[in-house]
Every structure is written in C-alpha cells, then in structure tokens.
N, C-alpha and C positions, 0 to 999 in steps of 0.2 A: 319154649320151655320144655325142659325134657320130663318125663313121668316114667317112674316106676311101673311095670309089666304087675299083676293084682297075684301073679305068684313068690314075688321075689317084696312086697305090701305085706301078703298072706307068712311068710315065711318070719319076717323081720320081730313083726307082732307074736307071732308062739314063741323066739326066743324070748324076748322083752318080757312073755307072761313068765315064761320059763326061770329065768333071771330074777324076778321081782324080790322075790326076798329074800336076794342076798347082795340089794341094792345099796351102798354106803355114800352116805353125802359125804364128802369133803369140802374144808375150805383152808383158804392162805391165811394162817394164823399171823397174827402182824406182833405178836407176844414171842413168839419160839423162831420166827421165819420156817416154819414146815406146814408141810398139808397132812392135817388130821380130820375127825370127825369133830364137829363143832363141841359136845360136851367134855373134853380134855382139859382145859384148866377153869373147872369151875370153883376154884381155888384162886386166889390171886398168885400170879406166879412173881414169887422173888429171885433172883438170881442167887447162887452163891457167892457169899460176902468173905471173901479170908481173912479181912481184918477181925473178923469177929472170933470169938473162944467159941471152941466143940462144944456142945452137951452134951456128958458122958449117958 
C-alpha cells in the first residue's frame, strides 16, 4: 500500500482548513435533474402548465 510523504499529509490539511468555508454540498436533484445545494426547492416544484390562463 502506498502512503503519502507527512509533507504532501501536511500540505493537503492547510488547504482543506484553508477551503473550509467556502465548502458547498451538492446533490442530484431528481425534481430539476441538476446538481444544486440541497435547500433549492424548498417549495414544491411545479412545472409550467400552458394550459393554464396567466395571472395578470
């Protein structure tokens, strides 16, 4: 099994800190078929209906 050298360990970890908060989850939304952050349709999503009349 191969191992990482404790400088290239050392190095990975301060960007990882570096990075931390501007961390974004993503997932495969099975509603849209796109990759968002999971609070996106916290809404039921309806599609647009053209049968239906506008509201002015």
């Amino acid at each position: 099994m191969l191992t990482k050298p404790a400088q290239f360990t050392d190095l990975y970890e301060a960007v990882e800190q570096m990075f931390n908060d501007v961390h974004l989850e993503l997932i495969a939304c099975e509603l849209c078929g796109d990759y968002h952050p999971p609070d996106i349709h916290l809404q039921p999503f309806t599609p647009y209906d053209s049968s239906e009349p506008e509201e002015a």
